[in-house]
Structure formats: structure tokens, C-alpha cells
N, C-alpha and C positions, 0 to 999 in steps of 0.2 A: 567822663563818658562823652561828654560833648565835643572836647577837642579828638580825640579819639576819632568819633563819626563824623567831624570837618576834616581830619586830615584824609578820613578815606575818601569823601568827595574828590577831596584833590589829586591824592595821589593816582586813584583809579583812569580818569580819564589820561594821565600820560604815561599809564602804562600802558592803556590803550593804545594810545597816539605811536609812541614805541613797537609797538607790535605791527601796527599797521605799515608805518616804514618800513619795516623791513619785507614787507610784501605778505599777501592773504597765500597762507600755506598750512597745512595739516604739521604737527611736529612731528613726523615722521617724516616730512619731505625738507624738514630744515639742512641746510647746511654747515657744519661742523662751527664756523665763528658766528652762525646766525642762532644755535642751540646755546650756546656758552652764555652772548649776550644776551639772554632769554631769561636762562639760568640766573646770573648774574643781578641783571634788573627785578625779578623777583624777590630775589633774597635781599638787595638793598629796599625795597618798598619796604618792608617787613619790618628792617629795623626803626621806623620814627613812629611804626604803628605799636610796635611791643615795647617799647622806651619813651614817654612822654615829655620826658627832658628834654630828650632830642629835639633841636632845631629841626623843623618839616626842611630847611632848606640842606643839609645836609645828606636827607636823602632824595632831596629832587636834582641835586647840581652831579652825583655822581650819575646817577641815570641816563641825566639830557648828555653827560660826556661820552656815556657808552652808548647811545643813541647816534650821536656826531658820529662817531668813530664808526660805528658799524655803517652809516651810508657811506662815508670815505671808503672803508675796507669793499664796500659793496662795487663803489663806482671802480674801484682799482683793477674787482676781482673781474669785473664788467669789459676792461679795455685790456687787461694783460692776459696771453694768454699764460705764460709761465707762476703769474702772480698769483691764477685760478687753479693751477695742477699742484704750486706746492701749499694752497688753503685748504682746498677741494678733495684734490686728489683726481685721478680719471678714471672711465670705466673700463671695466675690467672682465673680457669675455674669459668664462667659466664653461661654456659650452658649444661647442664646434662640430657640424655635420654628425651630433647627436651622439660624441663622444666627450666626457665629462673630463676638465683640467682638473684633477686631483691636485696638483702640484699648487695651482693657483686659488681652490677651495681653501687647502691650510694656510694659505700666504694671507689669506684674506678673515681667519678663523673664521670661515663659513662652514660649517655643519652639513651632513647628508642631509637630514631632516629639518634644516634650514631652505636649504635647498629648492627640495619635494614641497614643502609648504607653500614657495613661494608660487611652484609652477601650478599646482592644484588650484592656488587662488586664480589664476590665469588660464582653467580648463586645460590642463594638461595634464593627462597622468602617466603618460610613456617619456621617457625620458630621449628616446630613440626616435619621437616624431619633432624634438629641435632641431633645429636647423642654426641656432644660434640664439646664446642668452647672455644676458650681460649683467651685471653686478652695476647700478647707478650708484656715481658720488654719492648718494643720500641712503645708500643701501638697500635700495629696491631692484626687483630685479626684471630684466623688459627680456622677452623671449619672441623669435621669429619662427615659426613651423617651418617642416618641410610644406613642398607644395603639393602631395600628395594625401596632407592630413589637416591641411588648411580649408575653411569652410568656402561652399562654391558662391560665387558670387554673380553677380549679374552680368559683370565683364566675362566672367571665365566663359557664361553662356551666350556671351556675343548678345544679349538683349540689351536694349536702350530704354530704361520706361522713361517715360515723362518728371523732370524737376519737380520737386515737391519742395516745401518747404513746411519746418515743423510748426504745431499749432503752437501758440502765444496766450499765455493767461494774461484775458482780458477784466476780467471781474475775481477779488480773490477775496473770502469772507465780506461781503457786499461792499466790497471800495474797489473804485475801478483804477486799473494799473494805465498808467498816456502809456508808459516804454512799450507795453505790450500790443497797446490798440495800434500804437507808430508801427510796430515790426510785423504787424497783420495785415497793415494798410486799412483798417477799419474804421472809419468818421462815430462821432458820439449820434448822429443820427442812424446809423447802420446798426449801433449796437443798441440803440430804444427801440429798432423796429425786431431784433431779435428776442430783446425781453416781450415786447407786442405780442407776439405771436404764438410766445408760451404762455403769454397772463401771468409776467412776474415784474416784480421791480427789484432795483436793484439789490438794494437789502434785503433781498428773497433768497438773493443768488450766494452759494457756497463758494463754488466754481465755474468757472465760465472758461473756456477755450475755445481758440477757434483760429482757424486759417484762411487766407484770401478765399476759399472757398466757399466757406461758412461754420459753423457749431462743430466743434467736434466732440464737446464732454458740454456738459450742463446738469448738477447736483445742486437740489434745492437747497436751502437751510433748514434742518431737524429743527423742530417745534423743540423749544425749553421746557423740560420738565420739570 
């Protein structure tokens, strides 16, 4: 039992480490040699945890190979662009001035209601208001409207408002965030004269937000029941 929960100590943090190289991505947005190595690295962890025989290093030297390998395949797929098209693949417009590539849906076994789904998640439910959709190497699908059914914007309306910038959590469950106060431009005396002025301390505070302006959210902490 004991070697068992030393080997997960170990092996955990480099499949951590492993994941992390290959870049912070949902597996939905992986790419086809970055899924496999994923796949792969899992199922070798697996084995020195379900076999106690096993040397732990047998399954940590195949990992760190497939780890090596995928930043190589990565830097390759990074500088070639032919090396990226035949790992990859490119994308692949399905839809054109709101008339659908059947031809190209089958080439790609994309389903109608593959499709439809995708556009719905993207507020779209006429098929007639693209202007152009395209199929991502990672099989997601990015959709451009026409400009007759694209939402109005403040360019369309010739207004100019004033630059904002968005507010920054400054205090989050009462520990106070530097990245945040740095990107507000907020001094730790600007934000004791904010708690001052509510009658809280920091450990009071849930959330705290705020912009070069000042407060823009402030939730106390709920009393512990």
C-alpha cells in the first residue's frame, strides 16, 4: 500500500509536468499528436501503478520519451508549414455566402446536426445568416455572419466612448492578488483606504474588484454556520 501511494506522489507531478508542456488547452482543442501523447502518457502511468513489480522507472523513462518527442514534433510543427498540414491537417470552409459544402460535410464525416450544433453554440440559428464557417484542425467550428445579421457595434454607429479597461480582482477569499492590484495600478495604501471606508478588513472581504477608477464589486464574507 505504501509503495503504491509513493509511486503516485511521483508519477503525478510528471504527468503534470507532461501536460503542461504541451501547452494549457481544453482536450477538445488538442491536436491530433498532442491527443495520442496524452492518451499514451496516461495508459503508461497506469502500468507501475497496477503492477508493483514494475520498476517505477520503466514507466517514467517511456513518458519523459514521449514528452521529448512531442516538444520536438511541436517545435517542427511550429517552423514547417507543410510539417503542420500533413500532422494537422487545415481548415476546411463548409460554408460560403450561407450556402452549405455538402460535398465537403461528407469528406470531413461532419453530420447536419453536427453542424447545427455547432452554430447554435455560436448564436446562430439560420444557416442563411453565414457568411462563412470553417471546420478548425481541432475540429471546432469558427463562423463569420453576414453584415446584415451581425450585432451593431459602436464603430457601426460612428461613436467613440471613452477606453475602459476591465476591473481586476484585487482581494479574492481575503488574500490579496499583487497581479491584480499591478493591472489596476492600485498601491496597498489605496486599497486599506477602500476597505477604511466600508469598515472591513481584509479577511472580511470575499471579493473585491476594481478599476483605475475605483470599486467595482465588493461581497462580504457569509458568516460560518
Amino acid at each position: 500500500m505504501l509503495t503504491g501511494f509513493l509511486r503516485v506522489l511521483i508519477l503525478y507531478p510528471i504527468v503534470i509536468f507532461g501536460i503542461r508542456l504541451m501547452g494549457k488547452r481544453q482536450i477538445g482543442e488538442l491536436q491530433p499528436t498532442e491527443l495520442v501523447v496524452t492518451i499514451l502518457i496516461s495508459n503508461i502511468a497506469t502500468l507501475p501503478l497496477e503492477d508493483q513489480n514494475l520498476p517505477l522507472l520503466m514507466g517514467i523513462m517511456p513518458m519523459l520519451v514521449l514528452i521529448c518527442f512531442e516538444v520536438i514534433m511541436s517545435w517542427g510543427v511550429l517552423h514547417s508549414r507543410r510539417m503542420r498540414h500533413l500532422l494537422a491537417g487545415a481548415p476546411q470552409v463548409i460554408i460560403r455566402d450561407g450556402k452549405i459544402d455538402q460535398k465537403k460535410l461528407t469528406e470531413l464525416r461532419f453530420s447536419l446536426d453536427d453542424l447545427m450544433t455547432a452554430l447554435r453554440s455560436l448564436g446562430i440559428f439560420d444557416v442563411t445568416e453565414v457568411q462563412l464557417a470553417i471546420v478548425e484542425t481541432n475540429g471546432q467550428v469558427s463562423a463569420y455572419q453576414k453584415a446584415d445579421a451581425r450585432n451593431v457595434t459602436c464603430g457601426n454607429l460612428h461613436l467613440h466612448p471613452p477606453a475602459d479597461t476591465p476591473p481586476e480582482v484585487l482581494i479574492a477569499d481575503g488574500c490579496i492578488s499583487r497581479d491584480g492590484m499591478t493591472a489596476a495600478g492600485c498601491t496597498d495604501r489605496q486599497l486599506q483606504d477602500m476597505l477604511r471606508k466600508n469598515c472591513l478588513t481584509q479577511e472580511q472581504v470575499f471579493l473585491l474588484t476594481a478599476d483605475r477608477s475605483g470599486i467595482r464589486c465588493l461581497i462580504r464574507k457569509e458568516a460560518a454556520s
